[in-house]
C-alpha positions as CSV (number, residue, x, y, z in Angstrom):
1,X,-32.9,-27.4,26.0
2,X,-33.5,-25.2,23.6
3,X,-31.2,-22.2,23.1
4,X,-33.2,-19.8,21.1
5,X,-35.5,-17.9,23.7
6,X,-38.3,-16.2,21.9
7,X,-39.1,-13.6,24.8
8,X,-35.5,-12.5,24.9
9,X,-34.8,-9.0,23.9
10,X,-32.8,-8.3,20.6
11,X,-31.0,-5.4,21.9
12,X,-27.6,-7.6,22.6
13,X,-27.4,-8.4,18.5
14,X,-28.4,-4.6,17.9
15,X,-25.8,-3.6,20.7
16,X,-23.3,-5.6,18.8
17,X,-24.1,-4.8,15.2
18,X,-24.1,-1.4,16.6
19,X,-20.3,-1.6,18.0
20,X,-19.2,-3.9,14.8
21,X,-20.7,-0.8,12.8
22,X,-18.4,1.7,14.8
23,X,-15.4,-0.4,14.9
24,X,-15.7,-0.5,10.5
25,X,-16.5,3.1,10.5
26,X,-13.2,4.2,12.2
27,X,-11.6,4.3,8.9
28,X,-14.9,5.3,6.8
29,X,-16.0,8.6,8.8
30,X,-15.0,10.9,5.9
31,X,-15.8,8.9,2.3
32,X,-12.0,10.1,0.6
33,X,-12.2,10.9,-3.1
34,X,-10.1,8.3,-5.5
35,X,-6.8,9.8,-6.4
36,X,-7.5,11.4,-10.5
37,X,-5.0,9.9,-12.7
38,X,-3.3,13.4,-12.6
39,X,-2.5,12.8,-9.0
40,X,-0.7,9.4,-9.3
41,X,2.6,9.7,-10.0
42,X,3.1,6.2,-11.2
43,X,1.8,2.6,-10.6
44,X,4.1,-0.1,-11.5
45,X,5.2,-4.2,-10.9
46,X,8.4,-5.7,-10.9
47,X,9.2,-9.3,-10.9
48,X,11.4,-11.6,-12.6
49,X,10.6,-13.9,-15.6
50,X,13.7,-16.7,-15.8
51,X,15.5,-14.6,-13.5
52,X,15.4,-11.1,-15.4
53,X,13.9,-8.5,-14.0
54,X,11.0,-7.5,-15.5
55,X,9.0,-3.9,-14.8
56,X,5.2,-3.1,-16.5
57,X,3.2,-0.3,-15.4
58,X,-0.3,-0.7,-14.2
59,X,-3.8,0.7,-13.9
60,X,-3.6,4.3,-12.4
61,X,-6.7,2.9,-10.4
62,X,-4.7,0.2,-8.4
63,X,-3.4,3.9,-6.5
64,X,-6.7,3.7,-5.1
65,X,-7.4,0.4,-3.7
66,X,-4.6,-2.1,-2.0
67,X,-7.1,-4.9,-1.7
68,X,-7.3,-4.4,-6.0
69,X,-3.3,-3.6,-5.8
70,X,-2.6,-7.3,-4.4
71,X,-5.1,-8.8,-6.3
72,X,-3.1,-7.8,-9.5
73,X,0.4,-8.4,-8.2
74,X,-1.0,-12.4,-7.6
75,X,-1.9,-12.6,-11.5
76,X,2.1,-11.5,-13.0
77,X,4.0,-14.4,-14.0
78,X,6.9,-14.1,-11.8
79,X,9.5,-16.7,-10.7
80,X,9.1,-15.6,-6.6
81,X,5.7,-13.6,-7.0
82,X,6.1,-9.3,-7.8
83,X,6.3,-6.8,-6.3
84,X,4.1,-2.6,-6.3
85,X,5.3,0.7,-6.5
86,X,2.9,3.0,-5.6
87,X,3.3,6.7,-5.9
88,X,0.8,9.5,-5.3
89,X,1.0,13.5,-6.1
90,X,4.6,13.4,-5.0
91,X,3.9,13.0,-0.7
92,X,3.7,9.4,-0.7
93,X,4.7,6.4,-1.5
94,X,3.0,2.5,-1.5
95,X,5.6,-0.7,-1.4
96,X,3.3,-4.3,-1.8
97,X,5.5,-7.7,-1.8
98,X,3.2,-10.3,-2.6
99,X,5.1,-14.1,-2.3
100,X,2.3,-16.7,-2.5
101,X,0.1,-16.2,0.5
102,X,2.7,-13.6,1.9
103,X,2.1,-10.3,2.1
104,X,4.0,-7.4,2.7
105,X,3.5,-3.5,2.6
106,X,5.0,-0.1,3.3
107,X,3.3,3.5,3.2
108,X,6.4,5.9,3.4
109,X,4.0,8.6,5.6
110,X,0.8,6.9,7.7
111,X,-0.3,10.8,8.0
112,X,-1.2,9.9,3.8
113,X,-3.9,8.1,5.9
114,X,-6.1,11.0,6.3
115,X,-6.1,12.2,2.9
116,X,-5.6,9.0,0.2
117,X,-7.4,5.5,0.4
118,X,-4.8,3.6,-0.9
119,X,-2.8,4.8,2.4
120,X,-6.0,4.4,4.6
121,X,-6.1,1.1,3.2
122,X,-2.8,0.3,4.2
123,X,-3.0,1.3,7.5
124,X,-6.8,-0.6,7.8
125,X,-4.3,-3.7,6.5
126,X,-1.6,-3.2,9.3
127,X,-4.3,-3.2,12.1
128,X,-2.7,0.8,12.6
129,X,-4.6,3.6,13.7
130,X,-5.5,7.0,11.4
131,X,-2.3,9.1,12.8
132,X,-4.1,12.6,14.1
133,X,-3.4,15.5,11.6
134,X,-0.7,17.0,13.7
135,X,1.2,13.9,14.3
136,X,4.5,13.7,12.6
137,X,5.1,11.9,9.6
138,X,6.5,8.5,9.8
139,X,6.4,5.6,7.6
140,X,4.9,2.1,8.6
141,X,4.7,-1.9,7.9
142,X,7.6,-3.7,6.9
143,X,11.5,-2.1,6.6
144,X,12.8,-5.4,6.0
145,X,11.0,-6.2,2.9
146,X,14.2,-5.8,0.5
147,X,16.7,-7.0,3.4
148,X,17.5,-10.6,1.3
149,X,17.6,-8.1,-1.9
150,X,20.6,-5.9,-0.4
151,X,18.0,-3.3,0.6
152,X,18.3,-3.1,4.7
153,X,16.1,-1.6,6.8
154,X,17.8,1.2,7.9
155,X,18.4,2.6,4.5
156,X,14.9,2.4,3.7
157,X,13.7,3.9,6.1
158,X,16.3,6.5,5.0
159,X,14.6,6.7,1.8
160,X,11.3,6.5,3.0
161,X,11.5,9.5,5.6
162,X,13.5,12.0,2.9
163,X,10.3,13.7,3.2
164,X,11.9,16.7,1.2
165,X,11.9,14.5,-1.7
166,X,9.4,13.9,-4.1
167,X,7.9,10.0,-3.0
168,X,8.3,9.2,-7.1
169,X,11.9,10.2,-7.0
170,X,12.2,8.0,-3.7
171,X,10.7,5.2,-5.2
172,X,13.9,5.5,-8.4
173,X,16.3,5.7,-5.8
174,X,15.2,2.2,-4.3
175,X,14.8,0.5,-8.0
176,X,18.4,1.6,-8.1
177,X,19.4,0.4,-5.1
178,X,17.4,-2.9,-6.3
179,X,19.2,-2.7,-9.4
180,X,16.4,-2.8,-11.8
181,X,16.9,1.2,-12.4
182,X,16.5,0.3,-16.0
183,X,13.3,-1.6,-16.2
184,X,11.8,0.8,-13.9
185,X,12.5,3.9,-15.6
186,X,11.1,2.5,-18.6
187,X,8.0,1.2,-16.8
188,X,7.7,4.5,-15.5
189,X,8.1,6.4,-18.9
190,X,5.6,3.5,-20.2
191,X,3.1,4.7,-17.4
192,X,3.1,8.5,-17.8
193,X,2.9,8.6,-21.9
């Protein structure tokens, strides 16, 4: 039998092409300009290197892409893999664990989802929806990241919803509470000269 029917109408492919085009689209209605390098607050990686910690700072540009964000964490030489600190024009923070294959990721406001790509992107990564313009802020993905670390979920989520707070000076507080206050401040410094 053969299972390709000549006759048949292409609509169904069309149809689907159609809906796959829609479904993409969800998060692509409104093309969002790259954060400048003046809106990024800081991009940096910590890991550890024969158990120090280590902190560099990265491209500004990784605030604009997680896929790119990941992509770079994979390539630092750490013992247990490294992890991204994200911030952007002082609303909003990015957290990216990367172990191996694992993945994990936290955007301190998924309303940052309607204005910056990097957050869009991490929403389009959690299978989340864009939050509608009015809808609260609230942060999403994983609270337990830093749990083994010290870090619980509770008390960042604390940190992560001090919304009064600038997201850069949020992002000090948990490299303190990480204990590599140090490293990151130098990072940091290193990032913004």
């Amino acid at each position: 039998m053969d299972v390709f029917d000549e006759d048949a109408e292409p609509f169904d492919l069309k149809d689907d092409e159609e809906s796959d085009e829609e479904d993409s689209d969800d998060f692509e209605d409104d093309d969002l300009e790259d954060a400048s390098e003046e809106d990024v607050d800081l991009v940096v990686a910590a890991y550890r290197e024969d158990g120090e910690p280590q902190v560099v700072p990265l491209d500004f540009e990784l605030a604009n892409d997680l896929d790119e964000l990941i992509r770079e964490l994979t390539r630092l030489p750490g013992d247990s893999g490294a992890d991204g600190f994200v911030s952007v024009a002082g609303e909003f923070f990015v957290i990216c664990r990367v172990r191996g294959r694992s993945v994990e990721v936290l955007l301190s406001d998924a309303s940052a989802g309607n204005d910056w790509p990097i957050a869009r992107d991490v929403l389009d990564y959690l299978g989340e929806d864009l939050p509608d313009e009015d809808d609260d802020s609230a942060p999403v993905g994983d609270l337990e990241m830093f749990s083994a670390s010290g870090l619980g979920a509770f008390e960042l989520e604390a940190i992560a919803t001090d919304y009064d707070e600038d997201s850069d000076e949020l992002l000090a507080q948990i490299a303190h509470k990480l204990k590599i206050s140090e490293q990151f401040n130098r990072a940091v410094e290193a990032f913004d000269a």
